[in-house]
C-alpha positions as a Markdown table, in Angstrom:
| # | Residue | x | y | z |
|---|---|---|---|---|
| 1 | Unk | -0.3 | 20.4 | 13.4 |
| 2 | Unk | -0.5 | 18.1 | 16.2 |
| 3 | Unk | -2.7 | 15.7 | 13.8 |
| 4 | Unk | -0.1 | 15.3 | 11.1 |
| 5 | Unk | 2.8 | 14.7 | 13.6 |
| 6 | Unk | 0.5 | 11.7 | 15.0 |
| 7 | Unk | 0.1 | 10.9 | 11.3 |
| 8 | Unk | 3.8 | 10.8 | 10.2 |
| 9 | Unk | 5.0 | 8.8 | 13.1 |
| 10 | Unk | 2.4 | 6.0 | 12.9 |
| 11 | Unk | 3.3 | 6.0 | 9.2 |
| 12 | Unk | 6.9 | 5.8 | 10.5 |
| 13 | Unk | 6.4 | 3.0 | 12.7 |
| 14 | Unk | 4.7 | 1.4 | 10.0 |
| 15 | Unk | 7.4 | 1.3 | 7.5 |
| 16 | Unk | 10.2 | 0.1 | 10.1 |
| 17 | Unk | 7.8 | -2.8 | 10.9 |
| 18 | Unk | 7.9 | -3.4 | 7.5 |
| 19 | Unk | 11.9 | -2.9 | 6.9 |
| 20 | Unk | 12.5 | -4.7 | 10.2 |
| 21 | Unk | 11.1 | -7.8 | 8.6 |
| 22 | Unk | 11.6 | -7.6 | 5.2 |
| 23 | Unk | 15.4 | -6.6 | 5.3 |
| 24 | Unk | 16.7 | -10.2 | 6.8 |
| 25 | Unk | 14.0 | -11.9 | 4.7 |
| 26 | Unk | 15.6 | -10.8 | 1.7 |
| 27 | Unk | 19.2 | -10.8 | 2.6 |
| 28 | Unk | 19.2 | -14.4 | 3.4 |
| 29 | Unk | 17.4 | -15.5 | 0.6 |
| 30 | Unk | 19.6 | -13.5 | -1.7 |
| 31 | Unk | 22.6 | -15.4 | 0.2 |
| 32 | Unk | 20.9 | -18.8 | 0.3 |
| 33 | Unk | 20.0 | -18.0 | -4.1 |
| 34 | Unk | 24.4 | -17.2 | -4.1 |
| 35 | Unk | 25.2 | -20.3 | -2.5 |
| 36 | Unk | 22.5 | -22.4 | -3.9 |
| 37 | Unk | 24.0 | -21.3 | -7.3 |
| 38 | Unk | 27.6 | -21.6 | -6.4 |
| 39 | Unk | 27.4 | -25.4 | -4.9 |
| 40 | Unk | 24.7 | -26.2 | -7.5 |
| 41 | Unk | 22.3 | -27.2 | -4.5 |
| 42 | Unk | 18.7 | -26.5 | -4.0 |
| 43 | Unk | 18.0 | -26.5 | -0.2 |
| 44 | Unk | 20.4 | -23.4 | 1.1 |
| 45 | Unk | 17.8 | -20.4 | -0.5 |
| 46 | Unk | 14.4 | -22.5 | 1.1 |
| 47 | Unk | 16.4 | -22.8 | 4.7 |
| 48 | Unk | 17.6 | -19.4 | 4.6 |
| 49 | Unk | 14.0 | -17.4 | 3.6 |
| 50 | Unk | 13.4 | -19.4 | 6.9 |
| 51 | Unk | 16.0 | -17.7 | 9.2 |
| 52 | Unk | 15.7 | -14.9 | 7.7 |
| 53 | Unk | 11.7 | -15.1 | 9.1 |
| 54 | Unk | 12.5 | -15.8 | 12.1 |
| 55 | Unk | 14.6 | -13.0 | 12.5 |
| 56 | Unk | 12.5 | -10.8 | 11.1 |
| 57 | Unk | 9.8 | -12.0 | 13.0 |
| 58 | Unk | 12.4 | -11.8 | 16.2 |
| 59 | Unk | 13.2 | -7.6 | 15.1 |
| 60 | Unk | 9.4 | -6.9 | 14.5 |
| 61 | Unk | 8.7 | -8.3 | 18.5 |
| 62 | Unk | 11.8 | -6.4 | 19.6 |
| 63 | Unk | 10.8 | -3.6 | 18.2 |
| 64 | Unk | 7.3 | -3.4 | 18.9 |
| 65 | Unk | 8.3 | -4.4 | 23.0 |
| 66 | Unk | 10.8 | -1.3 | 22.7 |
| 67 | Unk | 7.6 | 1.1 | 21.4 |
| 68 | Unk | 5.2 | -0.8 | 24.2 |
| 69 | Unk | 7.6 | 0.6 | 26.9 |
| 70 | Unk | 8.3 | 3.7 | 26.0 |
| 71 | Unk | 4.6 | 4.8 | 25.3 |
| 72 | Unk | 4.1 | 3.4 | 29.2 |
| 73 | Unk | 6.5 | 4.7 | 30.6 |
| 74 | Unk | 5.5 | 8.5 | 29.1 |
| 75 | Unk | 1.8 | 7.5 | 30.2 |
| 76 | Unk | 3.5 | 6.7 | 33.6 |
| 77 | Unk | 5.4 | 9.7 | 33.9 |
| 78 | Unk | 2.1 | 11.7 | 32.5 |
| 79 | Unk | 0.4 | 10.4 | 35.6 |
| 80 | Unk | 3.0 | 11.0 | 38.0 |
| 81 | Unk | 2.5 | 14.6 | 36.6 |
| 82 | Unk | -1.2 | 15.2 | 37.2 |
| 83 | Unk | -1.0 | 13.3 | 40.6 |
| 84 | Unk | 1.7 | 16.3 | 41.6 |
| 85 | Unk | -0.3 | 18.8 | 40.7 |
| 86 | Unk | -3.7 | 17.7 | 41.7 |
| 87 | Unk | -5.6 | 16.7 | 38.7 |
């Protein structure tokens, strides 16, 4: 049981490292493709797939800083444990 719990959430962590980055990349491409169309330009869909890297790239690093500190702050807390009780 233990196994597939592990399983699940690195499958879960894997698909919000995709939506974290994907999400923006799309929505500002879709926005720059609307505003490319509307003003009959051709730059606004390029720039935006960039910013909408970037912050994808920006909510990946967040996220995966927020994951790093949690999973040392259990380990920490794990070792203050067995320290108290002589392990």
């Amino acid at each position: 049981m233990r196994y597939r719990r592990n399983v699940y959430h690195a499958l879960t962590m894997i698909t919000q490292f995709g939506i974290n980055m994907l999400v923006p990349i799309f929505l500002c491409s879709f926005i720059g493709i609307y505003i490319d169309r509307k003003f009959g330009t051709s730059f606004w869909m390029v720039l935006l797939f960039f910013v909408g890297a970037l912050a994808g790239f920006r909510n990946v690093y967040i996220f995966a800083k927020k994951i790093y500190s949690t999973k040392s702050e259990k380990d920490t807390a794990l070792e203050r444990e067995r320290k108290r009780h002589g392990h």
